[in-house]
N, C-alpha and C positions, 0 to 999 in steps of 0.2 A: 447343356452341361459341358459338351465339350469346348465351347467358348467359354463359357466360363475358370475351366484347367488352364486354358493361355490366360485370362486375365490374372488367374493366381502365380502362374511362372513370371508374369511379368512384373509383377509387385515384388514377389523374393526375388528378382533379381535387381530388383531398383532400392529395394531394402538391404541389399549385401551388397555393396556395392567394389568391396574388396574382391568377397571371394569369386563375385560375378566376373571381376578383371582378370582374376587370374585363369577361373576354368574357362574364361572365352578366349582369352589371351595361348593361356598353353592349347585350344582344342587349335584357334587357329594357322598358329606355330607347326602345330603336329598335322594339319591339314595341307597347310601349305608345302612341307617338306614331301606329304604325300601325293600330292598334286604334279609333282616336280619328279619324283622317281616315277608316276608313272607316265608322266608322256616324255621323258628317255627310255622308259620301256618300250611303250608304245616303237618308240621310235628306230629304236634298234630292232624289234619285232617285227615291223615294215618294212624293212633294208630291203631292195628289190623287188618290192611288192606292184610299182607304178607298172612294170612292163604284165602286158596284157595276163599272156600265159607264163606266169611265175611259177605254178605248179609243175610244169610241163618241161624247162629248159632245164637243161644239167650241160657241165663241162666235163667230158674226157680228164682223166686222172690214170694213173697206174702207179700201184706198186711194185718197188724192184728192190733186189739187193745189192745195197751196196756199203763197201768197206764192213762188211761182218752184221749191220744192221738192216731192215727192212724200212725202207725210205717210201713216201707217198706222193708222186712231181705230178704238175700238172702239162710237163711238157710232152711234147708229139712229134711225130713224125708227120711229115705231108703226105706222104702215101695213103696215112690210115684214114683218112675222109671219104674215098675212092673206093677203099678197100673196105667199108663198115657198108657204104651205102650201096654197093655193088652186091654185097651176100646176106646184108640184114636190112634190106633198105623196107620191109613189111613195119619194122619197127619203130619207123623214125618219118617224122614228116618234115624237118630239115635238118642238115649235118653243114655245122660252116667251119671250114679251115680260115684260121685269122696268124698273124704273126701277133709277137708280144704286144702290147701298148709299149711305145716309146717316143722320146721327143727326135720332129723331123721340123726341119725347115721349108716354111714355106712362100713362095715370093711373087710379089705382085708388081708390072711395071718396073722394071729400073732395077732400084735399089732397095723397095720396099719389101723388107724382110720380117718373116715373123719365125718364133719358134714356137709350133703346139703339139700337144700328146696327139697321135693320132697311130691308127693301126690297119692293115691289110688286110678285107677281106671278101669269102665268098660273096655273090651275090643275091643271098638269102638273108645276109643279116640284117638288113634294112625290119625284113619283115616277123627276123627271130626276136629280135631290140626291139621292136614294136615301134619303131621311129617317129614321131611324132613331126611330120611334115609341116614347115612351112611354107617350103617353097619346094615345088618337085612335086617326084611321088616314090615311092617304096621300091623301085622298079631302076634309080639311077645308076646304081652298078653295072648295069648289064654289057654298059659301054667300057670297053676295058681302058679306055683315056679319062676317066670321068674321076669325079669326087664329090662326094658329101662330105658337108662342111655344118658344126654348129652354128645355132643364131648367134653367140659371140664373138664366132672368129669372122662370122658377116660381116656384123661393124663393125667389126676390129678392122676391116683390111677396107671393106666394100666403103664403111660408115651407112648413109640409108640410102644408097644405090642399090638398085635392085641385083645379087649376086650371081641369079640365074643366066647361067651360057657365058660366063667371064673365065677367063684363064689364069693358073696358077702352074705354078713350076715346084715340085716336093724335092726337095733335099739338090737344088739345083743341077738338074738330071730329067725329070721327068716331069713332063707339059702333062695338064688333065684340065677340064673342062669341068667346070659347076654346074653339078646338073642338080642339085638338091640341098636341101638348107632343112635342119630340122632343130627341132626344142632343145635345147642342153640342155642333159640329165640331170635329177635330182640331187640334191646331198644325199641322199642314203640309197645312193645305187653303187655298186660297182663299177658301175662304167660314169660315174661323175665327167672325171677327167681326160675323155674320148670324146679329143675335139674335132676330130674329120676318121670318113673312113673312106680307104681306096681300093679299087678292083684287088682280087688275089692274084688275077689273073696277069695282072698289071705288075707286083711283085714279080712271078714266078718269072714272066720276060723277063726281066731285065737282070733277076739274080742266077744266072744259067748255073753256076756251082752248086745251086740246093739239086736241079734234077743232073747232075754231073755228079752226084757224090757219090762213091765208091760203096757206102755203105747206108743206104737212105733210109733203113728202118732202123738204124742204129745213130741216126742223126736226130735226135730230138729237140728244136728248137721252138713249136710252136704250138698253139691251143688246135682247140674242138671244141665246138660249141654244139646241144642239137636241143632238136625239140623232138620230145617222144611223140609216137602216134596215141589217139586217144585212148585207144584197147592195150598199148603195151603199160608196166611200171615199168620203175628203175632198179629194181634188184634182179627180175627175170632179165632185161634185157642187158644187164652190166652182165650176169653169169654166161649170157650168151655170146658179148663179146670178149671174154674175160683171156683166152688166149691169141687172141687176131695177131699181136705181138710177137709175142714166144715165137707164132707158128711160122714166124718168117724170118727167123733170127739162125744161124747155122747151130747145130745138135749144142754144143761143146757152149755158146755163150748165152744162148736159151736156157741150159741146167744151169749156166752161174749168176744168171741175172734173175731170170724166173719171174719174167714182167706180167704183171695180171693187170687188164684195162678192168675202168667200173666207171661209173657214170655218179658227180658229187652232183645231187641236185643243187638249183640257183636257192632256193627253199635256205638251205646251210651252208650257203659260202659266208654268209659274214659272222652266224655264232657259233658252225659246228665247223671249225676249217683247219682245224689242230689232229693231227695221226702219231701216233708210235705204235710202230710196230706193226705196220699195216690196217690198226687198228684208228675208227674216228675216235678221239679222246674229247671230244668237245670244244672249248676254244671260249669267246666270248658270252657266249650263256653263262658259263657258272659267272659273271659278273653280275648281267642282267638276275638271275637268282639273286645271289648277293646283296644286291642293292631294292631289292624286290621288296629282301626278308627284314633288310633295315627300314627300309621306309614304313610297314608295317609295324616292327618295334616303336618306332616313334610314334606311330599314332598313338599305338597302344600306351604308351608313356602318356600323353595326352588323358586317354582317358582312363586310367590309374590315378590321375590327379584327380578326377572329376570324382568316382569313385572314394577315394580317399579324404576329402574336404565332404562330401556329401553323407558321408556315416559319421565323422568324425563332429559334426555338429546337426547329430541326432535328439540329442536332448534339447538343440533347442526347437527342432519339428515337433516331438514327441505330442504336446500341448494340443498341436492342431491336429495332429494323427488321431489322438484320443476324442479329441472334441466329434472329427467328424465321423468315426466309429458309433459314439454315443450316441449321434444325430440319428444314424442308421444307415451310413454309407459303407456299401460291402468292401469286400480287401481287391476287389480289381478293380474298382472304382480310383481307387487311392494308387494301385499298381499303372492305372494309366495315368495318373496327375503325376505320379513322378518319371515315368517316361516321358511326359508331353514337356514336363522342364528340362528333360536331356538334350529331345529332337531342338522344343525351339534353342538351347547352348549350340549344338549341332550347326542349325543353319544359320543364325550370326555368327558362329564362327566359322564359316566356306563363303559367306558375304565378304567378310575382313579379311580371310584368306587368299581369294582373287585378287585385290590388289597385292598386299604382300607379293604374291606369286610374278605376278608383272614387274613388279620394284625389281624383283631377283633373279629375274630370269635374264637378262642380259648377261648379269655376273657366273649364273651356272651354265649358261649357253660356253664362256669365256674358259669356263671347268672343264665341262663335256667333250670339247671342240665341237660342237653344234649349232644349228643356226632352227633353234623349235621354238613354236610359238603355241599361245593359245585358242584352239579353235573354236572360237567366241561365237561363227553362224555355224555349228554342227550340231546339231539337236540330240545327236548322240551325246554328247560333251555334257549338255543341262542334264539330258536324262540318269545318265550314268553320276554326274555331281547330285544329284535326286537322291536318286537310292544311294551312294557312297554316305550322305548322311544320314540316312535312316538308318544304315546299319550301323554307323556311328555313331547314333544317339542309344542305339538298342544295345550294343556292347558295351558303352557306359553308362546308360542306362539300367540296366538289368539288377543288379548290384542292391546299388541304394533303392532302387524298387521294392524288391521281393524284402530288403533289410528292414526298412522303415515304416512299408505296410503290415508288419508283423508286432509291432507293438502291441500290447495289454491296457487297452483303455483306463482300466481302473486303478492299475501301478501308476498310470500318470497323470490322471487325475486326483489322485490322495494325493502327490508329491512323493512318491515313495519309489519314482523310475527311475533307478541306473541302467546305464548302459550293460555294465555287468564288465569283470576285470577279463573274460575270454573276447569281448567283444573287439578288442582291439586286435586281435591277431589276426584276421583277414588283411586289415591295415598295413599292418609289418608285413605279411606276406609282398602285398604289392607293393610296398615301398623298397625292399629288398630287391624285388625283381626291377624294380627302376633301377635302383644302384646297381645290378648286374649286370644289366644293359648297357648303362653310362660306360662301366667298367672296361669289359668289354670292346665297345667300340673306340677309347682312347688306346687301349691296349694293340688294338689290331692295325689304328695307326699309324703309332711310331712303329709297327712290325714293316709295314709297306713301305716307310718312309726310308726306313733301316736297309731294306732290300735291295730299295734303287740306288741308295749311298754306297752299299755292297761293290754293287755290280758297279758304278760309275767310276768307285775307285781301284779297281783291283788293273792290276798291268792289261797294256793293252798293247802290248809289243813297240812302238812308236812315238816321234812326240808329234802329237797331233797340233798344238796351237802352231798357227802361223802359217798352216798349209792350206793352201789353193789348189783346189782341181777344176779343171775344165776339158772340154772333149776337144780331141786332135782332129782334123783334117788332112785330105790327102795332099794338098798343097803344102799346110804346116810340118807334117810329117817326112815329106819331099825335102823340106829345108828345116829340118828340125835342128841343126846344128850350131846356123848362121840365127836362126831363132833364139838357141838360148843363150851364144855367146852373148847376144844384144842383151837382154833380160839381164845377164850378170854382169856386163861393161856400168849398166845404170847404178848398181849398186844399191838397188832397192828391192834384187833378189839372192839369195843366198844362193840356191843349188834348183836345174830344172832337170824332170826328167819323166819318158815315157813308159807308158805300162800299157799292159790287154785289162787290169783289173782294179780298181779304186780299193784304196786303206780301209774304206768302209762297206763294199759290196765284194762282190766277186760276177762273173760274167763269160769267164771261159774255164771249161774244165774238163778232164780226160779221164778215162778208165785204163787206157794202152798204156798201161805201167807195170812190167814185174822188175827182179831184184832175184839174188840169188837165197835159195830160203823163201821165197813166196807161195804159198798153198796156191797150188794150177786151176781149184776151184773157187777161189776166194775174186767177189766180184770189185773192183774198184771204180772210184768217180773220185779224183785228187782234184780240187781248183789249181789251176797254174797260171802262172801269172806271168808276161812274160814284159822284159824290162830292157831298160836301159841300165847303162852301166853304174848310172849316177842316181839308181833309186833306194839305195841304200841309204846314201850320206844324205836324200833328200828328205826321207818322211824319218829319217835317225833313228833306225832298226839297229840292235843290238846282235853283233856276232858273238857267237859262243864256244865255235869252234872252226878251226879254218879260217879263212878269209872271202874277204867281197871279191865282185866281179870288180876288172877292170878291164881299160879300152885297150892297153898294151898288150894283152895276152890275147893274141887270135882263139886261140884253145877255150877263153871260156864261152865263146859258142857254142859249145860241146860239152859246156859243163853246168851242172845243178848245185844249186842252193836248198837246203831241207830248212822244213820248222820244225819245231821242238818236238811238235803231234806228228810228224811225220817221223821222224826218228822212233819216237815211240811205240811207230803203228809199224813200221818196217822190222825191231827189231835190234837196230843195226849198235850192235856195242863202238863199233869204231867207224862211223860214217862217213869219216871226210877221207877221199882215196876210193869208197865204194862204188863200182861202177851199177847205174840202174838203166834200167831198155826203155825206152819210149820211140812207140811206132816202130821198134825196129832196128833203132837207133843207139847205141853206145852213149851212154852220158857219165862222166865222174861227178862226186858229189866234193865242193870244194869248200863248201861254207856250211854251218847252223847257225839260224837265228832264232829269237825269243819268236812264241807262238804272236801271232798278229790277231787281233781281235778283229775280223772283217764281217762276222755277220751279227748273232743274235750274241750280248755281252753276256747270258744267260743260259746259254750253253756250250760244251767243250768246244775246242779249239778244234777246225779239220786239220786233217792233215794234208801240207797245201806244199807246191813248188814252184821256185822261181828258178827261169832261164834268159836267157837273150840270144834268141836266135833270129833275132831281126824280122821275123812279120809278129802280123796280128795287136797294131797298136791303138786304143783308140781314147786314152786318156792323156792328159798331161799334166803333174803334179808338180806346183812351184813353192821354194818356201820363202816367205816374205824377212825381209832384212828385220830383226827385232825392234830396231830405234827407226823404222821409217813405217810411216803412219800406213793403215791399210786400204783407206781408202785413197791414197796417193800412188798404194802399186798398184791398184787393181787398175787405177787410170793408164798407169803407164803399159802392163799386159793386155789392156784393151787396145789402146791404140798401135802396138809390136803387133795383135794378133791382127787386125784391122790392115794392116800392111801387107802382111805374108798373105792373107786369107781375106776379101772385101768382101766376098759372095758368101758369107757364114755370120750372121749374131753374134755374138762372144755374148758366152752364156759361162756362168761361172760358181763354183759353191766353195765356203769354210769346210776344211775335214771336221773343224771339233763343232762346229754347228750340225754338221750331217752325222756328227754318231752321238750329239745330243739326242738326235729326234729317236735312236734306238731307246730311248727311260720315256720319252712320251706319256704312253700309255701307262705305262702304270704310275708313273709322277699323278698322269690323270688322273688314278682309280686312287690315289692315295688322296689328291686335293680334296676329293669327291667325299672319302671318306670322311675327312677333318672336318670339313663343312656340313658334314649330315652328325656327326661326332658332338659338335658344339651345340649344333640347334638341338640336340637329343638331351645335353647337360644342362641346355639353357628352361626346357620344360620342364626335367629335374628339379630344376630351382626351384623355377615358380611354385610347385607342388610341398617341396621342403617348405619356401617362406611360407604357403597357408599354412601347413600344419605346423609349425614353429609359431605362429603368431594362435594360433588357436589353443596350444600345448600351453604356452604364455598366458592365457588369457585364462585357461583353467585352475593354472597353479597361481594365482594373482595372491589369493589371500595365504597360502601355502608359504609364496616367497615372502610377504611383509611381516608374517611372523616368525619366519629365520631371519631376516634380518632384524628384528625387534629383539630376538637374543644374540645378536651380535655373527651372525653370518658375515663373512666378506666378502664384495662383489665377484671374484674370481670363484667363488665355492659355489656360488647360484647358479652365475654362467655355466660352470660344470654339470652340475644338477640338469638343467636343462637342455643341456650339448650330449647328454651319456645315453638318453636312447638311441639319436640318430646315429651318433657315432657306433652304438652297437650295430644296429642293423648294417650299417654301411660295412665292419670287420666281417660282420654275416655273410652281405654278401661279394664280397675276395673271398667267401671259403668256396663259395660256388661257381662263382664269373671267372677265376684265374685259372683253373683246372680245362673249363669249358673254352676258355679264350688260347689255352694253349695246345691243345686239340685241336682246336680248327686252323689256328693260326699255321701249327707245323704241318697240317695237310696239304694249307693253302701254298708252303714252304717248298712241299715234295715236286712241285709242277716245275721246280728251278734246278738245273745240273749246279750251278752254282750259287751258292744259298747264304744268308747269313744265321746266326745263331739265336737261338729265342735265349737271352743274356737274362740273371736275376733281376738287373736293374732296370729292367724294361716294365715287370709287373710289380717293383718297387717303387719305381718314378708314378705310374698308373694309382697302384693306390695311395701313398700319398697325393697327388693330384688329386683326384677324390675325396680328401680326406679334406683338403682346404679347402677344395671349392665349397661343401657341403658346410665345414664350420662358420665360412664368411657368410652362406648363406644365410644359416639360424640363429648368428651372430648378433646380429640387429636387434630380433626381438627379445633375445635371451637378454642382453646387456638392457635393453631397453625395462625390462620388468626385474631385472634385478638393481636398476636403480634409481626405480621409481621410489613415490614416497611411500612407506609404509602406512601412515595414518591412512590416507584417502580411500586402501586397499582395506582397511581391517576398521574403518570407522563407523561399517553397516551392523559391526558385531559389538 
């Protein structure tokens, strides 16, 4: 019997051979998009999962107060490794002190220089990272001259000589010995781009000012890594070390800073890594949701079609419903004949759908920034595509099931079956809910689309095209004078000059700030930036009030430059003349400038100060002549820096490239969108064209007799365009209220935000309104100008 139900799905489907294209055509479309949202789920859901104990590792975090809000840093003090594992060491079975990741030079032989991401640390992290040894074992740090180095920067240097026991030189300073060679991390680790790691103990030599610092728990420069013990979690043991901090800080900056340590498990460093307020706000999950909840609507699109083409040529099942009732076949006999034609739509459409998915996946890898595939030997993968289609055939299945084995044998064997005029409104329900969906997702769109234009254009204090930054050295910085005279003698550089902190980051910053009028409790962290004389005229910052530094005034060593947010945040009605303290220290304020966009374009401006007291330099920003080509200066600053400096790479970036990559991610989440947007309108379609050409096909003799009394082709067209286009104004009464709801919450996460404008869900539904008429276009024009006789000749 049940072979026999596949021999019948397979004849209606070789006998419709339209509507069979279409529902395999949209289920496959709607599978394939689902296919794809979920192993980017998948795949940001595994983010750090490779290393052993993922459950188990967390990084040291605290919250502090600063500038009047409650901030959440991941930075440390070196002390507190010593100091956690000294008085809670029951709870933890390693604690590694590491410096940031940053790029360090590394050199083999001679001249052979490389530059890779690498970072300082304990000798437990081999085995906290769960190293995956090539060459070595877990154990290479112990030697304080040693390093571990990935399998890439192996070849990179070694090529296929064996690495083990060869010497390198870090940042041409410090000899270490290859005592281990391990797997280079995943794409979806956090530690991707950790390309060597070197003793801490090896750091702390050689940097004697970190244990020389005047104020060592108040120096927070670097991470904490640990691994809890089996018996502890991470909330008891974060509460227990939740003052370590404070308790070592003097009475008076402990009540203004009011530092609480807590432990961010590895678990939520890449979807829950977002705080205000002290609070975790979430972070990349609510995307993952997002894109979760879409890729589900589209399936469901998919099988709205199947459903909707499946009742909607009811009357011509009806025949065989009746017959086999008559025969004496019960109503779940018939209820599984027509689920066994959903399953088998189901799985030819996840057959067709795998390629698709292959075809497109290089293109959405290109979207995502990912590098995912499909795991074609994981028997997880078939099992889970198994049941993903059963439940897929059973949700659009279910529908025309229960619909269609419910017919009255006798009404449709007299000829006497209609459908009935309520019949159809299940129909428009889900057709409705298609359009609200369509709706919807173009709407949300151009929201994201608008967002990142927002942000891309609003002032950024600077004119970023044209600027070059690269990192100074102590040789270049030694002659940085005779350096850029040269630079500007060529005439293929406009203006050079030094900073502690790049147009687009920041990297050194203070709290030892007050001013006269400053609350004594009020905790501060100002970025400062400290400069050359010629960093003004070089990145073309805007003064507002006062004047720039310059080299003739001794005095302005002793004097400050505000931004606009700092003005703001101080107060000061008449800023320039104001004298402010730093360290101790007497500074006038002699300039304001426009606020500088240096981190996230998406939130306010800090409040930030520039000096030139001559240390702490470690960038150097150039701006390129406008009429001379950029890849002819960058030739010529390589080879200027190559001179002053031979023992340094010259490594170098565009400003307006480096504060593109700030709209990245969300450019990403909008591509993402657009592409899942379109394949969402494009099953749409396919579902409108059945039911348009079926709507068609009903009204045949309908229309040959308006036109037999002189209908015009434009009145027909209409006639047959005025349901869809009703449902479609249906549903704008639903999808625009809903879509701007979500939209302005998704809006709220932005301190600077753009407007949800009328014209955004006017452009949306008309969009809508066309795609939809060109879709049922075809048929409606088609049968309204067909001939009339051959429609009304059977009468």
């Amino acid at each position: 019997m049940i072979l026999n139900f596949f021999k019948i799905a397979f004849r209606n489907l070789k006998k419709n051979k339209g509507y069979t294209f279409i529902n395999v055509g949209g289920f496959a479309v709607g599978m394939s998009i689902a296919i794809l949202v979920g192993i980017w789920v998948y795949d940001e859901l595994s983010f750090n999962k490779d290393h052993t104990n993922y459950d188990r590792i967390g990084r040291l975090m605290h919250h502090v107060n600063f500038n009047g809000e409650r901030m959440s840093l991941i930075y440390m003090p070196y002390l507190i490794g010593d100091e956690i594992e000294n008085t809670f060491s029951e709870d933890f079975k390693y604690i590694v002190m590491s410096t940031l990741e940053s790029e360090h030079v590394l050199k083999h032989e001679g001249d052979r220089k490389f530059k890779f991401v690498g970072a300082f640390m304990e000798e437990d992290a081999p085995i906290l990272l769960d190293l995956n040894m090539v060459e070595g074992n877990q154990q290479g740090l112990s030697d304080p001259s040693s390093i571990l180095i990935a399998k890439s920067i192996a070849i990179a240097i070694f090529g296929n000589e064996g690495a083990l026991g060869k010497f390198l030189e870090i940042d041409n300073k410090l000899r270490v010995k290859v005592t281990g060679v391990y797997e280079d991390f995943t794409a979806n680790s956090d530690f991707e781009h950790l390309k060597f790691v070197a003793p801490w103990k090896l750091y702390l030599n050689n940097e004697p000012s970190v244990r020389e610092h005047a104020s060592p728990w108040q120096y927070n420069n670097f991470q904490t890594f640990v691994q809890l013990d089996d018996n502890a979690s991470f909330a008891n043991t974060s509460d227990k070390i939740a003052e370590v901090i404070h308790d070592k800080l003097p009475a008076d900056e402990a009540n203004r800073f009011k530092k609480q340590v807590f432990i961010h498990p590895m678990s939520k460093w890449h979807l829950y890594s977002e705080f205000k307020n002290g609070k975790n706000t979430g972070g990349r999950i609510e995307y993952v949701r997002l894109f979760g909840i879409i890729g589900l609507f589209v399936l469901l699109m998919a099988c709205i079609n199947f459903m909707n083409l499946s009742t909607a040529r009811s009357e011509k099942r009806a025949k065989e419903v009746g017959v086999r009732k008559t025969m004496g076949s019960p109503k779940y006999q018939l209820i599984i004949q027509f689920f066994i034609e959903a399953f088998v739509i189901s799985f030819i459409a996840f057959i067709i759908a795998l390629p698709i998915v292959v075809l497109i996946l290089p293109f959405f890898n290109d979207l995502a920034d990912k590098s995912m595939e499909l795991p074609w030997k994981s028997i997880g993968f078939w099992v889970l595509g198994s049941v993903f289609c059963l439940i897929t055939g059973v949700l659009a299945g279910s529908y025309p099931a229960l619909y269609l084995s419910s017919f009255n044998p006798v009404s449709v064997l007299k000829g006497t079956f209609k459908a009935g005029k309520y019949s159809a409104i299940p129909r428009k329900i889900l057709v409705i809910l298609q359009f609200s969906i369509s709706i919807i997702l173009i709407i949300g769109t151009i929201v994201v689309f608008r967002q990142v234009e927002f942000a891309r254009n609003k002032p950024i204090g600077y004119q970023k095209d044209g600027l070059v930054v690269f990192n100074t050295t102590d040789l270049i910085h030694n002659s940085f004078e005779s350096f850029r005279i040269e630079l500007l003698k060529s005439g293929m550089i406009e203006e050079v000059a030094e900073s502690a902190n790049s147009t687009t980051d920041y990297y050194v910053s203070d709290g030892d700030i007050s001013w006269e009028g400053k609350d004594p409790d009020l905790a501060l962290e100002f970025p400062i930036n400290n400069v050359t004389p010629e960093y003004g005229n070089t990145i073309g910052w805007s003064i507002t009030e006062g004047r720039d530094f310059s080299r003739d005034r001794e005095s302005d060593h002793q004097s400050f430059i505000l931004n606009e947010a700092a003005v703001k945040f101080m107060q000061l009605e008449e800023p320039v003349g104001t004298n402010v303290m730093w360290k101790g220290k007497s500074f006038q304020v002699i300039g304001v400038v426009d606020d500088i966009v240096f981190e996230s374009p998406y939130k306010p401006v800090r409040p930030s100060i520039f000096q030139m007291t001559g240390d702490r330099y470690y960038l150097i920003t150039a701006r390129v002549t406008p009429e001379v080509s950029s890849s002819e200066a960058i030739n010529y600053i390589r080879s200027s820096f190559q001179t002053y400096d031979p023992t340094v790479p010259f490594d170098f970036k565009f400003v307006d490239q480096e504060y593109d990559k700030k709209f990245r991610y969300e450019e990403r989440v909008g591509k993402l969108a657009t592409f899942f947007a379109a394949l969402a309108i494009l099953i749409s379609c396919l579902g409108i064209y059945g039911l348009s050409a079926f709507m068609a096909e009903q009204r045949i003799k309908e229309i040959g007799i308006r036109k037999v009394l002189g209908a015009p082709v434009f009145n027909l067209w209409a006639l047959l365009s005025k349901d869809f286009a009703m449902l479609l104004i249906t549903s704008m009464i639903f999808a625009i209220p809903f879509a701007y709801y979500f939209m302005n919450n998704w809006l709220q996460n932005y301190q600077y935000r753009t407007n949800l404008s009328f014209w955004i869900f006017l452009v949306a539904a008309i969009g809508a309104m066309v795609i939809t008429l060109i879709t049922i276009s075809y048929h409606s024009l088609k049968a309204a100008m067909s001939n009339p006789i051959k429609s009304l000749k059977s009468e």
